[in-house]
N, C-alpha and C positions, 0 to 999 in steps of 0.2 A: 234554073236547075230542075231538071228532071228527076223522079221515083229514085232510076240507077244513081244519080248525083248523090242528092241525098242521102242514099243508104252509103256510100263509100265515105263522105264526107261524115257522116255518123260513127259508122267504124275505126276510122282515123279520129275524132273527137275523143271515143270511149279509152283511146290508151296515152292522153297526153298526160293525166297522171294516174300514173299507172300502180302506187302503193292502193291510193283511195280507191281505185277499180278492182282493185285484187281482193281488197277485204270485202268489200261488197260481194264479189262473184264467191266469194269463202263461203259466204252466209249464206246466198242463193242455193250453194253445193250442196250443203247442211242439209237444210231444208229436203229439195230436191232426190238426194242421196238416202235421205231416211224415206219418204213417202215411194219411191222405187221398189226398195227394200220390201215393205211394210203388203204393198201389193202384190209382190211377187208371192210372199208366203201366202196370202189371200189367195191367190193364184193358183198356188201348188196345192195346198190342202185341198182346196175345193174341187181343183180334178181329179184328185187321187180318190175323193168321196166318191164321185160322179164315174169313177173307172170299177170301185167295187160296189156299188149300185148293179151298175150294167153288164157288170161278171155275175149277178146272180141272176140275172135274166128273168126272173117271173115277178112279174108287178100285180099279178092277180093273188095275192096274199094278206090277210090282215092277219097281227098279233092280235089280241080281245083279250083284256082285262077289266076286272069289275070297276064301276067309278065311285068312288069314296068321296063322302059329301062331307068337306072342308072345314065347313061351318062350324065345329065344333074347338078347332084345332087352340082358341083365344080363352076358352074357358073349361079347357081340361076333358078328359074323355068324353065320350058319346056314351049314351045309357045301352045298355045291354038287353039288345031285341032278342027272342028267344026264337021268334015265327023269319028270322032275317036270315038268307040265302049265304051269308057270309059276314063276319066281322071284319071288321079292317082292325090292322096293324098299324101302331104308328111307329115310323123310324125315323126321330127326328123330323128336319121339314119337308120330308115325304111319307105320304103314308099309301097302301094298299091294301085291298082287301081279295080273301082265295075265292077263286070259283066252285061252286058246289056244283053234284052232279044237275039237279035241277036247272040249275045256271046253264052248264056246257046245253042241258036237253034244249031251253030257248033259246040259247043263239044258233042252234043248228036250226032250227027252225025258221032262221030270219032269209026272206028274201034274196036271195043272189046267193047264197053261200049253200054251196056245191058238195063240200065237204070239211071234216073239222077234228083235228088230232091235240088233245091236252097236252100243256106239257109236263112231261113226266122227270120228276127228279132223280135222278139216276145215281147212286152211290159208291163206286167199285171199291173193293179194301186196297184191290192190287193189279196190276197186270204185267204178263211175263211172256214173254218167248223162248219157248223151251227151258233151261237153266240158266241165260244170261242176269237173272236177277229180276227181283222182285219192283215194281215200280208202282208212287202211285201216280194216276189216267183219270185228269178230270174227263167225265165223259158225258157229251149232251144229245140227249136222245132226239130222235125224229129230225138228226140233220139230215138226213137225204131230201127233204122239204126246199134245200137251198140246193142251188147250185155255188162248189167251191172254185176258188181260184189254184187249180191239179199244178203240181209240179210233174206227177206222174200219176198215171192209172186212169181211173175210172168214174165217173160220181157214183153215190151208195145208189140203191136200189128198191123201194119200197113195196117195191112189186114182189119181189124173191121172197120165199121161206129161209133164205140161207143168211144167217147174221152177219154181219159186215161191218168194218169199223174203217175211216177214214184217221190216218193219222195228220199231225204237223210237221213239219221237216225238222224243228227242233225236239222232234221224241226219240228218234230215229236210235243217234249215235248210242246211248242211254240202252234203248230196249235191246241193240245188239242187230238189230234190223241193217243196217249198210245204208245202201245210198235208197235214194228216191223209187229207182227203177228196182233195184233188188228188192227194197221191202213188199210189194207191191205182191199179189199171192199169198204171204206167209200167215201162219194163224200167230193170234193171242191167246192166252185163256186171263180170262176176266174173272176176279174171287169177290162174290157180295156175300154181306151177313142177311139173315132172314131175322123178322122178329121176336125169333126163339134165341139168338144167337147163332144161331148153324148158318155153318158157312156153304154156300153154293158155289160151283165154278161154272162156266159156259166158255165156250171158243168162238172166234171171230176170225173173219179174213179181212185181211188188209185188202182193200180195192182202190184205194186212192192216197196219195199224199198230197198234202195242201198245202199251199204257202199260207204263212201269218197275215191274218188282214185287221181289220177293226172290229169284226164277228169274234175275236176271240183267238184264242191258239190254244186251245185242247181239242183232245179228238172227239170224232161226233159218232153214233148208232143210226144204223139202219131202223125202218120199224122193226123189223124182226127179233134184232137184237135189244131194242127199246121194249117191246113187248115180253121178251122171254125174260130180260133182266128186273123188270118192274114187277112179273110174275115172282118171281125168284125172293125178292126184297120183300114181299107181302106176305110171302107165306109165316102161317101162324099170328098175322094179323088178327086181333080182337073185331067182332063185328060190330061192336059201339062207337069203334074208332072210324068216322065218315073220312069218306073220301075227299080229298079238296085240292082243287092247283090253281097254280098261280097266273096264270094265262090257258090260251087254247088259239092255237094257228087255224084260221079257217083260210080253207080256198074256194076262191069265188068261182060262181057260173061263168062260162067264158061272152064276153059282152057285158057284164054285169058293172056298171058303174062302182068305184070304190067308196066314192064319194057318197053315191046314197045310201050304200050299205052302212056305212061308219054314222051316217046320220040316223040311219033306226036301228043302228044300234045303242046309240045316244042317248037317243027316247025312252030305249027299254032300260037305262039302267048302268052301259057297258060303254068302253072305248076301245075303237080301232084302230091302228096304226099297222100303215102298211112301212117296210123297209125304209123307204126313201124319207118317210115322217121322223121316222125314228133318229135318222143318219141329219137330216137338217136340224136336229139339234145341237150335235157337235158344227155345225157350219155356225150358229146360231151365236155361240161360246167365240169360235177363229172369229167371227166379223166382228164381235164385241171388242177382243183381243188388238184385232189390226186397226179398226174405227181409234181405239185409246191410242195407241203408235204414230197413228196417222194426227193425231191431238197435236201432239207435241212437234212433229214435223210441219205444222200449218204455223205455231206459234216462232219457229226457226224463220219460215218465209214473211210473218210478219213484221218481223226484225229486220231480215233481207229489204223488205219493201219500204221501211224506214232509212235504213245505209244509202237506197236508191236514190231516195229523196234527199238527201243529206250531200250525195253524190251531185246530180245536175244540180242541187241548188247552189252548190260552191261552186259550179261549174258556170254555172248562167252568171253568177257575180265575176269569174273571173275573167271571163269573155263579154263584156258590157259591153266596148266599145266595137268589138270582132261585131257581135249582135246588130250597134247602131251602123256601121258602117255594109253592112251586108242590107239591111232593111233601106239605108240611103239610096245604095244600089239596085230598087228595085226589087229585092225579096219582099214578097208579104209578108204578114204576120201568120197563115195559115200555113205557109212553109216553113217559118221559125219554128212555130209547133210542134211541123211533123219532123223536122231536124231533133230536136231533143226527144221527143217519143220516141225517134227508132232507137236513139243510143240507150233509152231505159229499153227498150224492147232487146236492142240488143244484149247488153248486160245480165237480162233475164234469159234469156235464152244460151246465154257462152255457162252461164253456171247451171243449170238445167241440165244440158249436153252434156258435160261433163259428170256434174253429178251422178245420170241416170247411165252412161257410160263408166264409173267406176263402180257402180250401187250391181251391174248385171255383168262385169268382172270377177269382181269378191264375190257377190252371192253364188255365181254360177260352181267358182271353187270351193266355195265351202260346202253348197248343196251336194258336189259329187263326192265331197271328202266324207261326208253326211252318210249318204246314200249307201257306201263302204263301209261304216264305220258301226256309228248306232243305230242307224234304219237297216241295217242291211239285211234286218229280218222283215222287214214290212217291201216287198221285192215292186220296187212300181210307183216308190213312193220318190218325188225328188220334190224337196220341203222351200223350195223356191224358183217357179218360173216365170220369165219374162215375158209377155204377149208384147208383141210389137205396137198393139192400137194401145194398149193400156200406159207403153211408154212413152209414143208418142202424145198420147192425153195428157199425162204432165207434165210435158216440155211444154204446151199448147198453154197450158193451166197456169204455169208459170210465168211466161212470156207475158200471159193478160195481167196475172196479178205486179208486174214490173210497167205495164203499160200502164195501167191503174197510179201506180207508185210517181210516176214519170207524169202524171197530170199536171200537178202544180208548179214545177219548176219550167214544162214547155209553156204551160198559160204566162205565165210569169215574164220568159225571154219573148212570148211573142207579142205581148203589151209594152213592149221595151220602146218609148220615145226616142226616134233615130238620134235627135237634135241633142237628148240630155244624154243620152248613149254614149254620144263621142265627144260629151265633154267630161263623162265619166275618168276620175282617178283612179 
């Protein structure tokens, strides 16, 4: 018999009892059907990070915050340095500490970094459009630093004197504003309180609207309108009261390694993180997430690979004599072998196919039902894709872990004594 022999002769083997073959391929489906799954999400998160990543196009950015030394966190506060650039806060199992201006003066000083905007907390009471009503507008300063993912218009400007504010496409309906393309031109006026209580107003132009991303969904300031609003908020500030933030975005030299920047910045005191560092934390969370999913899909297929065994071994007893009298005739024992391997291989493979064929059926409808439904604000995101190499990989993955399973029962038929074979009962 030849490779072709065999393998038909395998396949005709795998369905002579066909309940015990079913339940096996059940278990393999299991298995199979959930690690499909499980990758897909893996799959889809991770390029939906990797698409707003590369929507913001500039890599030459670091966030810079102070680094807070740890050490004390087991035995209650840190003593209170008076000559210290900033105290840290603790929140729980995180802590940070604000930058003082002193702080912002060295890291502008560091090596590669070009230039370097604090970040300013910005507070609006309200914002309105004309009389459509009063709204309140989280709003975060110095986002013109990013580039947005525009439904319509523009990115902000930080070059202009003229204030400008990017809205979300969910502020719209609300402010009276219309669609994407209508709001695009129209002013706000923005109401802060000043430290006296007195309230200031300033106007902005809408130049962009933005779709929801992982950055956030409130609107962002121009510097200008970041500047005039943080002016605005300070007035009748006390001069005891120092200055402090919580970050400061530097942009680097063009050429300037990230990497070494963030390393002396390190030295001195501070941590960098540019976008991408930031955004692999949430990847960091999904693989921990699909790794656990992926747990229990593995402990499915080791089940499966027990049925397998449990399968040819009843199989190989009830074919003894089929066994001795094939071996009589001339089969070896290496082709006995490879006879019962392919039918585990096969079995491993009929529930695989299936599996990863119903796992990217379902998922694909439910991702689009998804996509419509409760994502339909995050525009770009579909919460489960199927890569072709990935599902290929465990169908590949499976088949071995079935060949694996298919070890003992093919050694077992191809040790089979022709002689006490066919005197087998």
């Amino acid at each position: 018999m030849n490779v072709l022999d065999l393998l038909r002769a395998a396949v005709a083997n795998t369905f002579r009892s066909k309940l015990r073959t079913t339940l096996t391929v059940i278990a393999i489906f299991i298995g199979a059907f959930t690690i499909t799954l499980t990758s897909a999400i893996g799959t889809g998160v991770s390029n939906y990070i990797d698409s707003q990543v590369s929507s913001i196009g500039d890599d030459g950015v670091l966030v810079v915050t102070k680094a807070v030394d740890g050490s004390s966190t087991d035995s209650g506060p840190a003593e209170y340095d008076p000559e210290a650039s900033g105290q840290s806060v603790d929140r729980g199992p995180a802590s940070f500490a604000y930058l003082s201006e002193s702080d912002v003066d060295a890291i502008e000083q560091t090596d590669g970094i070009r230039s370097l905007r604090p970040a300013v907390a910005l507070a609006p009471k309200y914002a309105e459009y004309r009389d459509e009503g009063k709204y309140v507008v989280p709003l975060t300063g110095n986002a013109g630093e990013l580039d947005a993912d525009l439904a319509s218009g523009e990115q902000l400007d930080d070059e202009t004197d003229r204030n400008q504010v990017m809205l979300p496409t969910d502020h719209l309906e609300n402010l009276g504003l219309g669609s994407a393309s209508a709001a695009v031109g129209k002013e706000l006026t923005f109401a802060v309180d000043d430290y006296q209580g007195e309230e200031h107003t300033l106007t902005a132009t809408v130049v962009g609207v933005q779709n929801e991303s992982l950055f956030g969904a409130g609107a962002g300031a121009n510097a200008a309108l970041t500047d005039a609003m943080q002016a605005a908020q300070e007035t009748g500030k006390p001069d005891s009261i120092a200055t402090s933030y919580a970050s400061v975005t530097a942009t680097l030299d063009p050429g300037a390694s990230a990497t070494t920047v963030k390393q002396t910045l390190a030295d001195d005191g501070f941590t960098g993180q540019t976008i991408e560092d930031q955004l692999g934390q949430f990847q960091t969370v999904i693989g921990g997430i699909v790794g656990v999913l992926n747990a229990f899909a593995v402990i499915a297929l080791v089940a499966a690979g027990f049925g397998i065994i449990n399968t040819l071994l009843m199989s190989v007893q009830e074919r003894t004599r089929e066994i001795g009298l094939m071996k009589a005739m001339g089969m070896g024992g290496g082709k006995v072998y490879t006879l019962f391997s392919l039918e585990a291989v096969f079995i491993g493979f009929l529930g695989s196919a299936i599996g990863a064929l119903a796992a990217i059926l379902l998922g694909t409808a439910i991702s689009n039902v998804l996509a419509d439904t409760l994502l339909q604000d995050l525009p770009g995101l579909q919460i489960m894709q199927f890569a072709p190499g990935s599902v290929a990989t465990i169908i590949l993955v499976v088949m071995f872990i079935a060949f694996l399973a298919g070890t003992l029962p093919a050694r077992r038929a191809a040790r089979q004594n022709p002689i006490e074979a066919l005197r087998y009962e």
